[in-house]
C-alpha positions as a Markdown table, in Angstrom:
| # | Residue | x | y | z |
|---|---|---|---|---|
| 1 | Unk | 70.0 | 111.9 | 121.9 |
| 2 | Unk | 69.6 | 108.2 | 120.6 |
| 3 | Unk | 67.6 | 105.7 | 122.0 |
| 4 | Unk | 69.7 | 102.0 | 122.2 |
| 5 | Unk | 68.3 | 98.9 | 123.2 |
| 6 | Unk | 69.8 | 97.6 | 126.5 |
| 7 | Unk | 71.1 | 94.6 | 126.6 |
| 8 | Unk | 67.9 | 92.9 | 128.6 |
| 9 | Unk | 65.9 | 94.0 | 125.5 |
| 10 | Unk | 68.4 | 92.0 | 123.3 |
| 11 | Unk | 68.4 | 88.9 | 125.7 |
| 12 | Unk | 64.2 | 89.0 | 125.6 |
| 13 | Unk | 64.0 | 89.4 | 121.5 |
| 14 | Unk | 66.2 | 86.5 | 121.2 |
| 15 | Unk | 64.0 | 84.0 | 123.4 |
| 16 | Unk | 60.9 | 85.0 | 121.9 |
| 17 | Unk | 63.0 | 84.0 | 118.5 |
| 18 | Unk | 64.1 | 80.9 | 120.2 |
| 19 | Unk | 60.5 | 80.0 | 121.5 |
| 20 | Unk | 59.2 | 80.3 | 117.5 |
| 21 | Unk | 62.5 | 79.1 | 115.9 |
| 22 | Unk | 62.2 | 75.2 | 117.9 |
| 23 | Unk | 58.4 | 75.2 | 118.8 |
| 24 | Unk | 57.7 | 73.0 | 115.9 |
| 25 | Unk | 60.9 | 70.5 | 116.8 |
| 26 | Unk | 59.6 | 70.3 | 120.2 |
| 27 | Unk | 56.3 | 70.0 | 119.2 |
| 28 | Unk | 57.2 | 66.7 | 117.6 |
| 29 | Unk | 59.3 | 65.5 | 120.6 |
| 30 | Unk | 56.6 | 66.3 | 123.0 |
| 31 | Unk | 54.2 | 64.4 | 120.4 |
| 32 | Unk | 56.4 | 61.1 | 120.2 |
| 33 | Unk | 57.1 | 61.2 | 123.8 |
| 34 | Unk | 53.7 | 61.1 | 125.2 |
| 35 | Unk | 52.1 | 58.6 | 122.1 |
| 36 | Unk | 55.2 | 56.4 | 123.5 |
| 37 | Unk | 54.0 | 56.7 | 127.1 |
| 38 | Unk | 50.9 | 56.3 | 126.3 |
| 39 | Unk | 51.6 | 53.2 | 124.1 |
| 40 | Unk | 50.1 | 54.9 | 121.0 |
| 41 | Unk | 50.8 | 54.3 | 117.1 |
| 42 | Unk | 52.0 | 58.0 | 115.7 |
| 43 | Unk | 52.7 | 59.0 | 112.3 |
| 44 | Unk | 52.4 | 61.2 | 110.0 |
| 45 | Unk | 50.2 | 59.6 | 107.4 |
| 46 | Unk | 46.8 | 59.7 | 109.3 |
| 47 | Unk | 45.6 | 59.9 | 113.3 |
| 48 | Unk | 44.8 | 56.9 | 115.0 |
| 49 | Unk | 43.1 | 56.8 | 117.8 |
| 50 | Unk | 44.6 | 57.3 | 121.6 |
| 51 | Unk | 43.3 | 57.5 | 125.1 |
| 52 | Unk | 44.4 | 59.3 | 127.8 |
| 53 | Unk | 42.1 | 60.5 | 130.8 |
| 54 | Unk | 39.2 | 58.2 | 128.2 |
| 55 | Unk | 39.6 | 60.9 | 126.0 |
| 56 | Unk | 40.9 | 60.4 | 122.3 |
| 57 | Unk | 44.0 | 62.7 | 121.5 |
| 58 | Unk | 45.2 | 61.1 | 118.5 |
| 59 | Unk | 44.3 | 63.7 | 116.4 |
| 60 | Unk | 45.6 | 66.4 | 118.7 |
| 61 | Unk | 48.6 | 64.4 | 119.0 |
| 62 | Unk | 48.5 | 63.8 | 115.0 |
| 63 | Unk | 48.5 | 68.1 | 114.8 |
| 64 | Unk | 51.8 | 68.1 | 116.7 |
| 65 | Unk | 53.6 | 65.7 | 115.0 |
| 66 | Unk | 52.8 | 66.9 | 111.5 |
| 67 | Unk | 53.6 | 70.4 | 113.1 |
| 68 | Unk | 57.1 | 69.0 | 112.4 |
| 69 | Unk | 57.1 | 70.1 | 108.8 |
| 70 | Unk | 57.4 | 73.4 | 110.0 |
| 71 | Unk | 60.4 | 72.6 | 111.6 |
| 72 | Unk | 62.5 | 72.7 | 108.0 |
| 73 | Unk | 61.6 | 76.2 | 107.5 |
| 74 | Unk | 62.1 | 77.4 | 111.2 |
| 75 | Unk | 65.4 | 75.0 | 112.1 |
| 76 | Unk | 67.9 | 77.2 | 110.4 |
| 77 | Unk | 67.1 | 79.8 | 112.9 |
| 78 | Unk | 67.1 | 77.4 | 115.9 |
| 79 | Unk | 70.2 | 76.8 | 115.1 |
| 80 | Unk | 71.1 | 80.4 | 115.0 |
| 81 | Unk | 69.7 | 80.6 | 118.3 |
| 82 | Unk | 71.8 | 77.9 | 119.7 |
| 83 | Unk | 74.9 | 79.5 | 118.3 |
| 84 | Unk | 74.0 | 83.3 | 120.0 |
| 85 | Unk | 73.1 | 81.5 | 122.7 |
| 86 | Unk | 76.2 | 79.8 | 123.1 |
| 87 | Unk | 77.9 | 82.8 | 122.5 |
| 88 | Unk | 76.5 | 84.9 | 124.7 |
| 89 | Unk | 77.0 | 82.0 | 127.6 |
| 90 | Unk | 80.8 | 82.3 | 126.8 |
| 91 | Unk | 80.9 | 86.1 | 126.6 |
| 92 | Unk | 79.4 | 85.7 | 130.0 |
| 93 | Unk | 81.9 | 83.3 | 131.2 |
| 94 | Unk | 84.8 | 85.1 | 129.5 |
| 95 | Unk | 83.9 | 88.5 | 131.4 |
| 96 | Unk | 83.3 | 86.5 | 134.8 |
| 97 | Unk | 87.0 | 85.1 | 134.9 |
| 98 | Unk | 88.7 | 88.0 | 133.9 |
C-alpha cells in the first residue's frame, strides 16, 4: 500500500511556495506604498529618515525595499505560481461546468 498526497496537501505546498516565491516583490510594494503615504524619500542607496507614530522607520523601511534584490532570484518561481495557480482556477472551473 502507497501513501499519495491528497490533493489539499498539494494546494498547501504550493501557497507556502507562493508566500516565499513573491515575499520579496511585496515586500518592496508594501515599502513604497507606506514611504508614499507617509510622504517619505525611499531608495535603495541609503535610509533616510521617516516618522510614523514619532518613531523613525526609515531604516526598517530601507530593509524592505532593498529586500527587492531578492526578488530576481525568487520571481521565476512566482511566476510559476501564478501559472499553477491559474491552472488549477481553470481546472476548477472546467470540472464545475461540465
Amino acid at each position: 500500500m502507497s501513501w499519495a498526497p491528497g490533493p489539499g496537501l498539494w494546494r498547501w505546498a504550493l501557497a507556502i511556495v507562493t508566500l516565499l516565491a513573491w515575499s520579496p516583490i511585496l515586500s518592496v510594494l508594501t515599502a513604497s506604498a507606506l514611504a508614499d503615504v507617509l510622504g517619505c524619500r525611499l531608495n535603495e542607496g541609503t535610509p533616510h529618515p521617516c516618522l510614523l507614530a514619532g518613531q523613525d522607520i526609515g531604516g526598517t523601511l530601507y530593509g524592505m525595499f532593498v529586500m527587492g534584490w531578492f526578488g530576481l532570484l525568487t520571481f521565476p518561481f512566482a511566476i510559476g505560481t501564478a501559472l499553477a495557480w491559474a491552472w488549477l482556477g481553470a481546472r476548477a472551473l472546467w470540472r464545475r461546468f461540465q
